[in-house]
Every structure is written in structure tokens, then in C-alpha cells.
C-alpha positions in Angstrom: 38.8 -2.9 -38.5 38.2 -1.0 -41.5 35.0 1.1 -41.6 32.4 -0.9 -43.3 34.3 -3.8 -42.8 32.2 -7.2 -40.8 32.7 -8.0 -38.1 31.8 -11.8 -38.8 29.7 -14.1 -37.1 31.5 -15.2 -34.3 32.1 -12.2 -33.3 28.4 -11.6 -33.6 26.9 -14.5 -31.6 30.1 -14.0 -29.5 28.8 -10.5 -28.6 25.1 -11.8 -28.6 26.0 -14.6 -25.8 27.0 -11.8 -23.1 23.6 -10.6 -23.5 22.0 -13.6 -23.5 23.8 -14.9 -20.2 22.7 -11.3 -18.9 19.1 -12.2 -19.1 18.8 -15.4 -18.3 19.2 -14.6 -14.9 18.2 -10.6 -14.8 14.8 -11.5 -16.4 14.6 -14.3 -13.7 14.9 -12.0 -11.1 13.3 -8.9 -12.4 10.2 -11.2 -13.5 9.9 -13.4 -10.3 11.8 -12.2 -7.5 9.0 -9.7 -5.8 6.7 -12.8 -5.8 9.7 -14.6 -4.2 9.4 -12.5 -1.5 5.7 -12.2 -1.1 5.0 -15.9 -1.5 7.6 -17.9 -0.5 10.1 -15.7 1.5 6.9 -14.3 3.2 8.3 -10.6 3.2 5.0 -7.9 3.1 4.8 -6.3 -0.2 5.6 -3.3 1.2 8.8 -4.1 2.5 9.7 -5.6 -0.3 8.9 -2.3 -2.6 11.2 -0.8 0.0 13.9 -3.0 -1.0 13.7 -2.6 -4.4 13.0 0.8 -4.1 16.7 1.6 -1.8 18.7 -1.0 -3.9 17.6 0.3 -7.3 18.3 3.9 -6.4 21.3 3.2 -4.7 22.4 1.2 -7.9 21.5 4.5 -10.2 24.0 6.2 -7.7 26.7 3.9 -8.3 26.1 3.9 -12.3 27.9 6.4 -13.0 31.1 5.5 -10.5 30.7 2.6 -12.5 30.8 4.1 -15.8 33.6 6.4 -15.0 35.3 2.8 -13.6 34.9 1.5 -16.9 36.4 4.1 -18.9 39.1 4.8 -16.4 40.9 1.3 -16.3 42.5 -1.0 -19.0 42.4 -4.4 -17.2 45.3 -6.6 -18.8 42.1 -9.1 -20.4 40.6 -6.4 -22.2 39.2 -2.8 -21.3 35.8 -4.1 -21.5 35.4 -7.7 -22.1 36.9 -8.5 -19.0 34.2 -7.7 -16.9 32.2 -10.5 -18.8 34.3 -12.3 -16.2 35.4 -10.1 -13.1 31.6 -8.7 -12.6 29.8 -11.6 -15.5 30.4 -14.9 -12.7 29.7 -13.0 -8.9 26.7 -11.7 -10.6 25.1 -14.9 -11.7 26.1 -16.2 -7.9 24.5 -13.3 -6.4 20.9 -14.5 -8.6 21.2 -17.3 -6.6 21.6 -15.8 -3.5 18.8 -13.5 -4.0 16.6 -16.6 -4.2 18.7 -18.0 -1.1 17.0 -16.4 2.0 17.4 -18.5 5.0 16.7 -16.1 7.3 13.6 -15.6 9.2 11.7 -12.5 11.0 12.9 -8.7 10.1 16.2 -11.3 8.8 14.6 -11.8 5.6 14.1 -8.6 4.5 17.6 -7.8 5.4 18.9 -10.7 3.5 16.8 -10.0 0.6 18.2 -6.4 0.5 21.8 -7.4 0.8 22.1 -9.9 -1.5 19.8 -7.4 -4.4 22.5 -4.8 -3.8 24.7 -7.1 -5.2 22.8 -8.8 -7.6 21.9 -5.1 -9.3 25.6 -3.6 -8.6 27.0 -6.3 -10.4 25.3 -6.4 -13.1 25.7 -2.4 -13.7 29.2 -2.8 -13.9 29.1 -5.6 -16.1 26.6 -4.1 -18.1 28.0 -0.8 -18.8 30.8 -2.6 -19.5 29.2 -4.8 -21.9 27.4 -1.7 -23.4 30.5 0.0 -24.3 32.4 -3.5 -25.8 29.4 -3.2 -28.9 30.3 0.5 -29.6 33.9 -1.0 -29.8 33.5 -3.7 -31.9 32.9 -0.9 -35.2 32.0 2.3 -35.9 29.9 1.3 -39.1 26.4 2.0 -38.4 24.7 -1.5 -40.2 27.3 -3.5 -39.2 26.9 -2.3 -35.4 23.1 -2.1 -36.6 23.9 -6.3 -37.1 25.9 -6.9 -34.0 22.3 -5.2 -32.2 20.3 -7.2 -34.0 21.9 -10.4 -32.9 22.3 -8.9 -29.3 18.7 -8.5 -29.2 17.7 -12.1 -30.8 20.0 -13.7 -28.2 19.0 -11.5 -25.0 14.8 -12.2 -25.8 15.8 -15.8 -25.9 17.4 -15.5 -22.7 14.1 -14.2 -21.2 11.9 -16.0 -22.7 13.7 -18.9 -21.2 13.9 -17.4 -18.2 10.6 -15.8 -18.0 8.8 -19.6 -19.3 11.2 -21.7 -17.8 11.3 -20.3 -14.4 7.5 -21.6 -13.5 8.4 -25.2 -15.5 11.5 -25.9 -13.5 10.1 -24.1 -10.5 7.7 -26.6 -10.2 8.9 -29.5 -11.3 11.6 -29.2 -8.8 8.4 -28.6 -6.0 6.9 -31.6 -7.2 4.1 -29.5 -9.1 5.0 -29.9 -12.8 2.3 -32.1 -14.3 -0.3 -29.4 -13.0 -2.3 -27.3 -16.0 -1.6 -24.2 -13.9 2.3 -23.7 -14.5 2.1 -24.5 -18.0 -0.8 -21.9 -18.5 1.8 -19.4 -16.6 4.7 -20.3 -18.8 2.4 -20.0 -22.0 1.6 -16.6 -20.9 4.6 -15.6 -20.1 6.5 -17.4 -23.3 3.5 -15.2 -25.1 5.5 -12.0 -23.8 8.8 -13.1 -25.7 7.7 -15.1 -28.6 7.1 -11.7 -30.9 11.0 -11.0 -30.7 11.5 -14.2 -32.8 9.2 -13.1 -35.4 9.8 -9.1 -35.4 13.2 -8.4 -34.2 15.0 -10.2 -37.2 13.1 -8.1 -39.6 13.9 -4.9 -37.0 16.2 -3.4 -39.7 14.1 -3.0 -42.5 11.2 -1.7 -40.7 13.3 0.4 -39.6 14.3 1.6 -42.8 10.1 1.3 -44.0 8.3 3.0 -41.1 11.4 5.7 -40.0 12.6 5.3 -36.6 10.2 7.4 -34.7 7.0 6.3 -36.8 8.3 2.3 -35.7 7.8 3.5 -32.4 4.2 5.3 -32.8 3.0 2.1 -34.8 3.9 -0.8 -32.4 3.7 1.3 -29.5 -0.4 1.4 -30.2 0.1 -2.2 -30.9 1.1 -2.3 -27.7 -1.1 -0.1 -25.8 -3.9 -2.2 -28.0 -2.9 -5.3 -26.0 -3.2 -3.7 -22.5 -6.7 -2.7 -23.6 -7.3 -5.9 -24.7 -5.6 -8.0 -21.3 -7.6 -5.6 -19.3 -11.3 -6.2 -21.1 -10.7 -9.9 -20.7 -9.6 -10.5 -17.2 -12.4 -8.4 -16.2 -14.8 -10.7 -18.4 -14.6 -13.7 -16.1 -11.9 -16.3 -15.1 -8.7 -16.2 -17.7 -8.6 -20.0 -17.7 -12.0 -20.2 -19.6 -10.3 -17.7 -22.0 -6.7 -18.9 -22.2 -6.4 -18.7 -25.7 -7.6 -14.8 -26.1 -5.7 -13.9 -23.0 -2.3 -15.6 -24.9 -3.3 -13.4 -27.8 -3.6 -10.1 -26.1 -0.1 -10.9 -24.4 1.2 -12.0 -27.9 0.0 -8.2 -29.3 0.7 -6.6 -26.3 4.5 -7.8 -26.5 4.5 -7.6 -30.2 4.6 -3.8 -29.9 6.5 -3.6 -26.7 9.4 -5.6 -28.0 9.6 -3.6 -31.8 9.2 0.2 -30.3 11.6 -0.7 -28.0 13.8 -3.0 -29.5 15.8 -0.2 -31.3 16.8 1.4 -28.1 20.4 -0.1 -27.6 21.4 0.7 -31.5 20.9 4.6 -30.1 23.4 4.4 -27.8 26.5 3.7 -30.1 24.3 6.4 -32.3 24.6 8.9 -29.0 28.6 8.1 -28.5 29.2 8.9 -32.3 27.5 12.0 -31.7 29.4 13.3 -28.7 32.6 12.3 -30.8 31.7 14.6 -33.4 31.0 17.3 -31.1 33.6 16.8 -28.3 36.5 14.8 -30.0 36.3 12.0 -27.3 34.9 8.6 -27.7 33.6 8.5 -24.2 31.5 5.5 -24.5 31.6 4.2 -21.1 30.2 7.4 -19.9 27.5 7.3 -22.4 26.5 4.4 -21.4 26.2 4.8 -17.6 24.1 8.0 -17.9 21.5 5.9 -20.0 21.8 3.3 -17.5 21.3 5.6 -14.4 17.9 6.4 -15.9 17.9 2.9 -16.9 18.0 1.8 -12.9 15.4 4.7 -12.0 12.8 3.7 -14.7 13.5 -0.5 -13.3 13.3 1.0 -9.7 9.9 3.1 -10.5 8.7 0.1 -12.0 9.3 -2.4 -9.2 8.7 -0.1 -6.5 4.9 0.6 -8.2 4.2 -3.3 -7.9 4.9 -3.6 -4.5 3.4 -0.6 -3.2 0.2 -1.2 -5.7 -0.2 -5.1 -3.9 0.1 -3.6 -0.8 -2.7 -0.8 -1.2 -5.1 -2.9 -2.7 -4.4 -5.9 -0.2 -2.9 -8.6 -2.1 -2.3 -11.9 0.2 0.2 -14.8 -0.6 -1.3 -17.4 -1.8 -4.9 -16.9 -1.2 -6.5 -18.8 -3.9 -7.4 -22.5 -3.4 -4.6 -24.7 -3.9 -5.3 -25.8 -7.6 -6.0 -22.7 -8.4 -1.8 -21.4 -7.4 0.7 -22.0 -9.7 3.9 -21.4 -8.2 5.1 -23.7 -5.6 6.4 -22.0 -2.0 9.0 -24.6 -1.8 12.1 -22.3 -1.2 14.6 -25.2 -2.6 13.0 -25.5 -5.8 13.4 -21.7 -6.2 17.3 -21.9 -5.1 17.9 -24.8 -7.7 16.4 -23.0 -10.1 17.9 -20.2 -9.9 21.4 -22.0 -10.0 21.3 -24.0 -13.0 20.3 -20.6 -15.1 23.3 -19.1 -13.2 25.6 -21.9 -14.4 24.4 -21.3 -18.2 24.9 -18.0 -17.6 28.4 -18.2 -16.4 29.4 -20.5 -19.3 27.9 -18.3 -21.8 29.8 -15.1 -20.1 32.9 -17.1 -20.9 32.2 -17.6 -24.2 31.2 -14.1 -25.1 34.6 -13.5 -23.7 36.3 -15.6 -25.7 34.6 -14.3 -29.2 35.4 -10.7 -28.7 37.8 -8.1 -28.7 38.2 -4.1 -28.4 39.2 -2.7 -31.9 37.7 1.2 -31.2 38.4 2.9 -27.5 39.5 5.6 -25.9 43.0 6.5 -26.1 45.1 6.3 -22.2 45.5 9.9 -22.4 41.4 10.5 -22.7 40.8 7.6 -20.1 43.0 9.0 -17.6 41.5 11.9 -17.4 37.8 10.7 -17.0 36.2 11.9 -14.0 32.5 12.0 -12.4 31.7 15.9 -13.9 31.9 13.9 -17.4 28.2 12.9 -17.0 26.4 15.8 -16.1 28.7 18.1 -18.2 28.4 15.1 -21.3 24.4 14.8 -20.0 24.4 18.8 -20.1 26.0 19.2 -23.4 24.2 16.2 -25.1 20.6 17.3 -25.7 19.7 13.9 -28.0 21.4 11.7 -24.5 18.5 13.4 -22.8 16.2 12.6 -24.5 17.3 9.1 -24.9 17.4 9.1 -21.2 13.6 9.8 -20.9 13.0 7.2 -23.2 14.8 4.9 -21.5 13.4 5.7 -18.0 10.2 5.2 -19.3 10.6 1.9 -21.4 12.3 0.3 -18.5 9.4 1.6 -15.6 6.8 0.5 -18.4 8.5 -3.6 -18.6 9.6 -4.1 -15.1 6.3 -3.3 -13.6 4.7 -4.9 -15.9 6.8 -8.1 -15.8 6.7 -8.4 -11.8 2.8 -8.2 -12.3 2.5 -11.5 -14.7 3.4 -14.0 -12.3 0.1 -12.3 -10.0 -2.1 -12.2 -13.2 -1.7 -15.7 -13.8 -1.6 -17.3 -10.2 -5.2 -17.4 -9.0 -6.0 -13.9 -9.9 -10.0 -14.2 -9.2 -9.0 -15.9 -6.0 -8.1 -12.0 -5.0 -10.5 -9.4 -3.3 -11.8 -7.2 -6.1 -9.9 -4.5 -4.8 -6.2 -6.3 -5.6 -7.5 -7.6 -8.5 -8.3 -4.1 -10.4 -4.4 -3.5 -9.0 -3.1 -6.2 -10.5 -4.8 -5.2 -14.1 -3.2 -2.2 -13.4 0.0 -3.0 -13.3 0.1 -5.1 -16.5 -2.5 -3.0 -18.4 -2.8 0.5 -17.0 0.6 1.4 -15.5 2.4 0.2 -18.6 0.1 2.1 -21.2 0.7 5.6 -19.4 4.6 5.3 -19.2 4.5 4.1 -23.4 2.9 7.4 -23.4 5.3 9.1 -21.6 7.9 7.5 -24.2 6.7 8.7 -27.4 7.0 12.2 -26.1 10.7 11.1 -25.6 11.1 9.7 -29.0 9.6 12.7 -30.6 12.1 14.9 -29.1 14.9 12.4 -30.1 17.3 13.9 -33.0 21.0 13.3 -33.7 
């Protein structure tokens, strides 16, 4: 490909689909798999902050074997595409384990640990591997800006299916689906993903309007003015006698979650072109798995904080009446669910596969010669990768505690003591707005 030159749309939504399989199932499980194990597995959230808290951080360890894995290795189906298959299909079968868990006693925790590990591990690799196949694709910044673009579109309509259809299909499946309470849940949560449809097409030229940093000052006080906003009402009286404000805070709050950090993926091909310019090497596998270690520490903060924040404010399965809960405890309607988005996902992984193709990676003489020291000399050496690294520790502790937090938020919340209720606000409202904090001082630092 000539530089400049399109890619075309195929290749586009080709590119777009692995994301898109990628969330339908990781948004699944980062958005309802802690209440899986408090309310239906029966786990204490304690233990289950301890198992997110060991997997994640044993995940951040493996990023960068993983990355170095990548780069390394030319697998005959392509240097990065064919992990959309090899890593793509056991990870959407490890989803459904995770949801599995027919263990019982101490069993259950063990289970729930082991089949994470895989979940997370897998997706790393393919991940990072998917990560590096967009900085392949081109190196002309708007039409890698494009191929983003469509990445996002497609992976926010994998979560909001995922994130909205999981309490639908959940509960149909238990035989709860005609209930108000489910549909109230997916509203909210389809609340959190709707803004990408409206904002993220338009993510170029606001980018070009506002300047990158001043996008992310803007919408993130959007967003921080939706946490304020979530919090004032929940502790105004019961959030079914105020659906329709609550919906709108959620809309806001998501509107300027999703925009500030929308961009963040376009920085990495931006981070790789720098550390060509500097070092001569296109080491984009490496790149990548230094953003995701920090990546997998910010989701492992995040998770960890919901669990230990239910279990300190004594949060108890289930505790509200039974019209007032709106996710069934049936475990088999969770394991069906969770394997019919696995089978999208592994059809879509196919066809991402099938659309795309390396035209830009590193030559065998490079890859051979890639080696663990790459990230922390490349981390060392790359001061805007460092800052990109904050940011994305802190974007991704900001969403994932937030996102385990909405299914408790909208499943009998006043049915709580008063005690786990403020720690439920704080975790969607609270929690969230300090870490956007922390992230504007990390995109204020950025520069390339």
C-alpha cells in the first residue's frame, strides 16, 4: 500500500469485526461477571476481588511475553491476523467457562480463578495481536485515523449488545423477561453505549475542532458532570420513580466517557510511528503490550476496588425483595448466555480474518531479535509511551469499576443497608470521577 492510499471498506469493517467479536464477550464478562460470582455463583465479594485482583496482575505479567510472542513469530496465516483464530475461538470458549462454575464450596472460587486466567490470557494475546494488525494495515495517519474510527463504531456496538443484552437474554432464559426490572437495567446500561453511535462517527473532526487534549478536558467534565448527576439522584429517593433522569445522567455521563477516551487506540499506531523515527524499528507488538500491561493493571485496579468496596460496606446477594432483583440466579441461563455471544463472536473473529492482511511489519531480521529488555528499554526511551500508559491505566481503572458497579446500581439498590448503598454510588460516581482526574494529568503530559 502506497502512503495515503485506502485501505477500502472491507478491509475496514473487516478490521472493525475483530473488535467487535472482542467485546461482545469481554464487555460481558468485565460488566457482569463479579455479580456472577456474588449472586449466582455465591462466591464472597472479597474472594472474588481476590480473583480478579491475582488473574489481572498475573495477566499484566504475561503482556509483555505476549507482546514479545507477537513480534517474534510469523505464523504461516499471517503474523498477526492469525491469532484472530489460534487465541480469537479458546477465548470466546473460555467466556463461557467463566460463567460455567459447577463447583461448590472453596471449588468455586478455584474454578472461577482458573477459568479467568484463561479468559484474560487469551484475550491478551489476541489483543495485542490485534493491536499491532491496525498499525499494519497503513502508515497514513487519516486513513489509520478511519480504520479506528470504524474499530471503535463496531467494538461500542459489541458492548452495548453485550452490556444491554446480557440482562434481556439472561432473563428470558431464567424465565424472568417480561419483568419491568431487566428492561429498566438494559435501558441503563444501553444508556452507557448509546453516545458512541452519536459522537464517535463525528470523533475526527472534533478532533480536528477542539485539539486533542482540549477533546479530552471538554467531555471529560461532561463526564465527571454525569457522575455528579447519577450520584444527586440515587441519593434523592428510589431510581425507579426517576428512570428517565437517571437514563439521562448515564447518557451524559457516557457521552464524555466514550469521546475523551475514544481517541486512545489512534495513539498507539501514533506511539509506534514515533519510536520508528527515533529507533529505526517498527516494534509494534511491543508498543502495544506495554500499553496493555498498564492496560491490565488499570482493569485489575478497577475490578479489584468493586469487590473489596461491596465487601467493606456489606453488600449481600440478593437482598432486596424479589420484584425488586433484576437478574435471575439461574446458573444455566447465565451459561447459555454466555455461549450464544461466544458463537457470534467466533464467527465474527473469522471474518475479521478473512478481510485483512499485513502490508507494514517488521522485517525477520528485527523480529528475531526481539527480546523482553525491549519494553522497559522502548518504555525507558519513549517518554510520550509513558504517558500514554498513565492514561491508559487510568481510563481503564475509571470503566471497569464503574461497569462492574451498574449491574448493583440497578438491581434493588435501596434494598441495601445505607452503608453499601453510598459504596455502590461510589463506584459508578465517585471512584470514576477521581481516576478521569488522574487522566487529564496524563493527557496533558502527552506530546509526540
Amino acid at each position: 500500500m502506497k502512503n495515503g492510499e485506502s485501505s477500502g471498506w472491507g478491509v475496514r469493517i473487516g478490521f472493525g469485526a475483530g473488535d467487535l467479536a472482542q467485546n461482545l464477550v469481554f464487555a460481558a464478562a468485565g460488566t457482569y461477571m463479579l455479580f456472577f460470582c456474588t449472586d449466582v455463583a455465591g462466591i464472597a465479594p472479597s474472594a472474588a476481588a481476590a480473583v480478579f485482583l491475582a488473574v489481572q496482575l498475573a495477566d499484566a505479567l504475561w503482556n509483555p511475553f505476549a507482546g514479545v510472542l507477537v513480534d517474534r513469530r510469523n505464523p504461516r496465516l499471517g503474523k498477526y491476523r492469525s491469532y484472530l483464530l489460534s487465541a480469537g475461538i479458546p477465548f470466546a470458549l473460555f467466556a463461557v467457562l467463566c460463567f460455567a462454575n459447577p463447583c461448590g464450596g472453596a471449588w468455586k472460587t478455584v474454578w472461577a480463578c482458573v477459568a479467568y486466567a484463561g479468559f484474560t490470557m487469551l484475550f491478551t494475546l489476541v489483543n495485542i495481536a490485534y493491536g499491532a494488525l491496525g498499525a499494519s494495515l497503513s502508515r497514513d495517519m487519516d486513513e489509520i485515523t478511519r480504520l479506528t474510527a470504524v474499530r471503535i463504531f463496531l467494538a461500542n456496538a459489541g458492548c452495548l449488545a453485550a452490556m444491554a443484552g446480557v440482562p434481556l437474554l439472561v432473563s428470558a432464559l431464567g424465565g424472568g423477561g417480561a419483568s419491568a426490572m431487566p428492561w429498566r437495567m438494559a435501558a441503563f446500561m444501553g444508556c452507557g453505549m448509546l453516545p458512541s453511535f452519536v459522537f464517535m462517527p463525528l470523533l475526527p473532526a472534533l478532533r480536528r475542532a477542539l485539539g486533542q487534549k482540549r477533546l479530552f478536558y471538554v467531555f471529560g467534565a461532561v463526564a465527571v458532570a454525569g457522575m455528579v448527576a447519577l450520584y444527586a439522584l440515587s441519593r434523592a429517593g428510589r431510581i425507579e420513580d426517576r428512570a428517565g433522569l437517571v437514563y439521562a445522567a448515564q447518557f451524559v455521563k457516557a457521552s464524555g466517557i466514550i469521546v475523551s477516551t475514544g481517541f486512545m487506540w489512534a495513539l498507539v499506531p501514533e506511539v509506534v510511528a514515533y519510536s520508528e523515527r527515533m529507533t529505526g524499528r517498527r516494534a509494534a507488538g511491543v508498543v502495544t503490550a506495554i500499553a496493555g500491561v498498564f492496560f491490565r493493571a488499570g482493569t485489575a485496579l478497577g475490578k479489584a476496588a468493586a469487590g473489596w468496596v461491596l465487601a467493606w460496606t456489606g453488600y449481600r446477594a440478593a437482598a432486596g425483595a424479589e420484584e425488586t432483583v433484576s437478574l435471575p440466579a439461574e446458573p444455566g441461563a447465565w451459561l447459555w448466555t454466555m455461549a450464544v455471544f461466544a458463537a457470534v463472536a467466533v464467527a465474527l473473529f473469522v471474518f475479521s480474518f478473512s478481510r485483512t492482511k499485513e502490508r507494514i511489519v517488521m522485517d525477520a531480521a528485527d523480529a528475531a531479535q526481539v527480546k523482553i529488555s525491549d519494553l522497559w528499554r522502548e518504555f525507558r526511551g519513549n517518554a510520550p509511551l509513558r504517558w500514554l500508559s498513565l492514561f491508559f491505566f487510568a481510563a481503564f481503572a475509571m470503566m471497569s469499576a464503574g461497569n462492574a458497579a451498574g449491574a448493583y446500581f440497578m438491581n434493588g439498590l435501596e434494598s441495601q443497608t445505607p452503608l453499601a448503598q453510598e459504596g455502590i454510588r461510589w463506584l459508578v460516581c465517585v471512584i470514576p470521577a477521581a481516576l478521569a482526574a488522574v487522566a487529564a494529568f496524563a493527557i496533558s503530559r502527552y506530546r509526540v
